[in-house]
C-alpha positions in Angstrom: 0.0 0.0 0.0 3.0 2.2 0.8 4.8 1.7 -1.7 1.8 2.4 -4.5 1.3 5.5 -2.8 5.3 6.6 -3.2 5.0 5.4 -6.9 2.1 8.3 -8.1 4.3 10.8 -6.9 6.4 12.5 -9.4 10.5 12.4 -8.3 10.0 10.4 -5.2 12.9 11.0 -3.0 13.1 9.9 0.7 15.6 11.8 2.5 15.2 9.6 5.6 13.2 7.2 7.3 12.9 7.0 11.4 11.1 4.5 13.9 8.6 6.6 16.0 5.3 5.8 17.7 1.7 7.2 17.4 -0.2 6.8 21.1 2.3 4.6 22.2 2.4 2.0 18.9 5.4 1.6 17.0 5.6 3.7 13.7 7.5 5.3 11.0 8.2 8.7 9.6 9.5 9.0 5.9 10.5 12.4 5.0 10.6 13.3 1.4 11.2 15.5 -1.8 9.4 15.1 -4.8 7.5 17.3 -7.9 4.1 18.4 -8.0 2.9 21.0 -11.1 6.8 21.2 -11.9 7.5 22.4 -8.6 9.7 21.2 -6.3 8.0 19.6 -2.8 8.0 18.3 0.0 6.7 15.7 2.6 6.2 13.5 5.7 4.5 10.0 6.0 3.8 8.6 9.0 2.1 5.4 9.2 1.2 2.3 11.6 0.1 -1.3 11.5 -2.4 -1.4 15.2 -3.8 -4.9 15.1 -5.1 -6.0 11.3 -5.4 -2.1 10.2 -3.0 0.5 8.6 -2.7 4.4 9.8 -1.2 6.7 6.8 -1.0 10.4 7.9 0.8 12.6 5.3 1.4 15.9 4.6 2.8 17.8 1.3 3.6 21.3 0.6 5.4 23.5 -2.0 9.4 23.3 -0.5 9.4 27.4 0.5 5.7 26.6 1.9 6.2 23.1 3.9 8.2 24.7 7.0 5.4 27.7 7.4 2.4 25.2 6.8 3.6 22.2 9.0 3.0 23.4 12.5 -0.7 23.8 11.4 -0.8 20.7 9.3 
């Protein structure tokens, strides 16, 4: 599922990946670059497995935008 969401963004790009966890479960962050309308962007996934289901929270924003936006994201 991850990895088909990665594949419709244009440029994918991690710049890294880091365990983490969301209320307490184990998680991941994967920051990343990549192109959207022939701009350059970028991005954070952060996802979970909690029993049989999946958690994907993400967040993308122009690269002069992202660091304004995320602390309301």
């Amino acid at each position: 599922m991850l990895n088909a969401f990665t594949q419709q963004l244009q440029s994918y790009n991690p710049i890294r990946s880091i365990s983490t966890t969301i209320a307490g479960n184990p998680a991941n962050k994967t920051e990343f670059t990549f192109m959207s309308n022939g701009q350059e962007a970028r991005g954070i996934l952060l996802f979970s497995i909690i029993g049989d289901k999946f958690y994907l929270l993400s967040y993308g924003a122009a690269k002069y935008s992202y660091p304004v936006l995320l602390p309301t994201a």
